[in-house]
C-alpha positions in Angstrom: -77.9 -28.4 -22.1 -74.5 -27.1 -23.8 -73.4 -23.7 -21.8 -73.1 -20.8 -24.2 -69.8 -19.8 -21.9 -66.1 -21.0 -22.3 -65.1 -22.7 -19.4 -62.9 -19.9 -18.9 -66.2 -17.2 -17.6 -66.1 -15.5 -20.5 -69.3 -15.4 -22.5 -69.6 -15.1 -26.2 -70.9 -12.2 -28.0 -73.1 -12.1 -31.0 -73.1 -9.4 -33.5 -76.6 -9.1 -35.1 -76.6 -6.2 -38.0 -79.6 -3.6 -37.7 -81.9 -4.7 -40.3 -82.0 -2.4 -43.6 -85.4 -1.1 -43.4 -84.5 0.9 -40.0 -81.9 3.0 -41.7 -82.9 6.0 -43.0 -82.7 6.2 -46.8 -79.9 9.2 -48.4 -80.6 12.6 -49.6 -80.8 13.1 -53.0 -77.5 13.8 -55.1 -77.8 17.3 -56.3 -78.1 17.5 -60.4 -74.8 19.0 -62.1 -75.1 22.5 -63.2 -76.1 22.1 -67.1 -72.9 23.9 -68.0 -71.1 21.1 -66.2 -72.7 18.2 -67.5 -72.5 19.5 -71.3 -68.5 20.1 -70.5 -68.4 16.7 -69.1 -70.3 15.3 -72.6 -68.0 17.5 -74.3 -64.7 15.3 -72.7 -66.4 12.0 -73.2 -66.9 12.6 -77.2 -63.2 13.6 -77.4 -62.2 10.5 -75.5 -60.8 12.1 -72.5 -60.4 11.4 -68.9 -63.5 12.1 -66.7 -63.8 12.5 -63.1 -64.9 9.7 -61.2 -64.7 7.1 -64.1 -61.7 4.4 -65.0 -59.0 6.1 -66.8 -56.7 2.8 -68.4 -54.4 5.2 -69.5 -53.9 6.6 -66.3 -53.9 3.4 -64.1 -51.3 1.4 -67.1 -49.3 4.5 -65.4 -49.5 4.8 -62.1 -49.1 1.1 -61.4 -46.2 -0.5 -59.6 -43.4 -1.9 -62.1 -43.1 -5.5 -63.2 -40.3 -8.3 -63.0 -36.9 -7.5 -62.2 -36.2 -3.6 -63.3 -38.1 -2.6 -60.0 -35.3 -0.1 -58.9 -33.3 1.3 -61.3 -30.0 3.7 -60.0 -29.9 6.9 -61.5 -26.2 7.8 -63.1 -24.6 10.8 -61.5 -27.0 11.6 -59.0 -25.3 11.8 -55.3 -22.4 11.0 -56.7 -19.3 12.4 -54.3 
């Protein structure tokens, strides 16, 4: 029979995940106001950005620069 211990004492322990059906389901999202969801309908037909979906515009942005121009000095700034 193989030991289920390292020769060292120390035994090894098993992670077993609680099964899915034992976790109790969400609460219901509340529905957006209608106001809210006819202003959101409103952005989406003009083609602007919406809360909680992908913006490319915004991420082309806000992500890190490219190649070699990572740090670029500004001219006169601290300057003594």
């Amino acid at each position: 029979m193989t030991p289920t211990y390292a020769p060292t004492g120390r035994q090894r322990r098993i992670f077993v995940p609680v099964p899915a059906e034992s976790v109790p389901p969400a609460p219901p999202q509340p529905q957006d106001p209608p106001i809210y969801r006819d202003l959101m309908r409103s952005w989406a037909d003009r083609g602007r950005a919406l809360p909680g979906r992908h913006d490319p515009e915004w991420a082309r942005l806000a992500a890190p620069p490219t190649g070699s121009a990572r740090w670029v000095r500004a001219e006169g700034i601290n300057d003594v």
